[in-house]
C-alpha positions in Angstrom: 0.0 0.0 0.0 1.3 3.1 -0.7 1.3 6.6 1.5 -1.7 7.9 -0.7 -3.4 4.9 -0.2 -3.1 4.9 2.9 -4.1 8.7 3.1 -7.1 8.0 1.1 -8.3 5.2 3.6 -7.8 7.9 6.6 -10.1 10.3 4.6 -12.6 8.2 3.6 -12.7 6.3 7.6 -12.6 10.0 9.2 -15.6 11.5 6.6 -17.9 8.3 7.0 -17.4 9.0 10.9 -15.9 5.6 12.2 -13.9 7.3 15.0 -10.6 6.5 16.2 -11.6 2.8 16.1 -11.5 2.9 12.4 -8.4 5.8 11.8 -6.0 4.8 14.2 -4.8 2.0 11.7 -3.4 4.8 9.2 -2.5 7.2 12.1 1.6 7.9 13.9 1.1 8.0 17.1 0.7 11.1 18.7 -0.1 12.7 15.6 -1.0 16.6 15.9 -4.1 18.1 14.2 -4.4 22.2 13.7 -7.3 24.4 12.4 -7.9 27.9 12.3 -11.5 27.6 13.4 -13.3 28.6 16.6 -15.3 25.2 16.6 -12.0 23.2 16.8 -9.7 25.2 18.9 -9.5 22.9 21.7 -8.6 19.6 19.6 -4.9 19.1 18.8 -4.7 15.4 17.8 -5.9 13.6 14.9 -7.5 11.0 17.6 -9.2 14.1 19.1 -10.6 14.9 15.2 -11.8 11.9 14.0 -14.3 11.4 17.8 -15.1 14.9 16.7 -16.4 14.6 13.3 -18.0 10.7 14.5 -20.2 13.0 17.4 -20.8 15.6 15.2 -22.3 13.1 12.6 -23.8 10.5 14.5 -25.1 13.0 17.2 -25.5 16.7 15.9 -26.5 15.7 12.1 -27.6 11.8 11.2 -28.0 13.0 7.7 -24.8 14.7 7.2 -22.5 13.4 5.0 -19.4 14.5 2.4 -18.7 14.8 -1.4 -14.9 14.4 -2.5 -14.1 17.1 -5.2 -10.4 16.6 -5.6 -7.3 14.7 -4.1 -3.3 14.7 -4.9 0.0 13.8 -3.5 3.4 15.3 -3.6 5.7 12.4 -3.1 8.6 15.4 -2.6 6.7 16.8 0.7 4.9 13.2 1.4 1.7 15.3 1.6 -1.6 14.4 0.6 -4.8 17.3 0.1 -8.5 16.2 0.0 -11.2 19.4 -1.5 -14.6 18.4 0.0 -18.1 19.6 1.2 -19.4 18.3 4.0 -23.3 18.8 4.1 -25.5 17.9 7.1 -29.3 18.9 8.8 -29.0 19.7 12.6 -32.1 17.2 13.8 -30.0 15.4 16.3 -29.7 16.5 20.5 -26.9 18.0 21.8 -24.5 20.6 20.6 -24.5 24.3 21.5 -28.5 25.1 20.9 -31.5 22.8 20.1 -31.8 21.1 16.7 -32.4 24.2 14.4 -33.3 21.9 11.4 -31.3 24.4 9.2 -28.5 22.2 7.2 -25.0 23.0 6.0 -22.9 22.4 2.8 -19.9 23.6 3.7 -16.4 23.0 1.9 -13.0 22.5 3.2 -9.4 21.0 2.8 -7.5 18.1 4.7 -3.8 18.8 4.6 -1.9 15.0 5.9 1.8 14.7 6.4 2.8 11.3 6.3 5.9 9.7 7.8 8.3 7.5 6.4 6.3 4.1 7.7 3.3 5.6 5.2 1.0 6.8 8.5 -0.6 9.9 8.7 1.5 12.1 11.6 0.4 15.0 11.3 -2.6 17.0 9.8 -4.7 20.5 9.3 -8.2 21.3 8.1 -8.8 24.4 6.4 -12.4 25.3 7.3 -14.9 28.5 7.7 -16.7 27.5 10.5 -18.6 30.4 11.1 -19.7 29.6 7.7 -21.0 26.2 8.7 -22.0 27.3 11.8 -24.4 30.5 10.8 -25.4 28.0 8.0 -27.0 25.7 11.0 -28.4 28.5 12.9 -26.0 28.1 15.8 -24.8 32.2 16.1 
């Protein structure tokens, strides 16, 4: 398997919201996680992430889900980009107001760093969350 490979099974685990349970397999250990977003300041590991998006999905939005526009590699920088829009209705409990029923199609960018052994160590969604999160009603 090769590093794209195995960055394509991370997206595709992390987007169809199995969790850590079903990342951690293409993950380094310890790997960081960075976005410039309000919604995710306080998570700083890809572990952190991927229980994120899987209680965000399963919880917040049971109807959410994502459309792949574009993916590459750069072998040179062992770095992998995914362009997306995630889309998902607010009908679920929880979160910071009461289901709003309002939806979201919102688009964003996964940048992964991969390490020599082909795992993902290190990686940064680009994201306008207040976007996404006016979209839903939740400001």
């Amino acid at each position: 398997m090769s590093a794209f490979d195995n960055a394509n099974r991370f997206f595709h685990a992390c987007e169809g919201l199995e969790g850590w349970n079903g990342c951690k397999q293409y993950v380094a250990p310890g790997a960081g996680f960075v976005a410039q977003s309000d919604a995710l300041a306080e998570v700083n590991t890809v572990e952190g992430y991927t229980e994120w998006m899987a209680g965000l999905g399963l919880n917040l939005m049971p109807d959410c889900g994502y459309e792949l526009h574009a993916s590459s590699y750069n072998e040179a920088t062992r770095t992998a980009l995914y362009f997306a829009t995630f889309s998902g209705t607010h009908t679920g409990e929880g979160g910071p107001v009461p289901p709003t029923n309002k939806r979201t199609n919102s688009h964003y960018v996964y940048v992964l760093t991969l390490d020599d052994n082909d795992l993902v160590s290190s990686m940064v969604k680009i994201w306008n969350s207040a976007w996404a999160l006016n979209e839903l009603g939740w400001t």
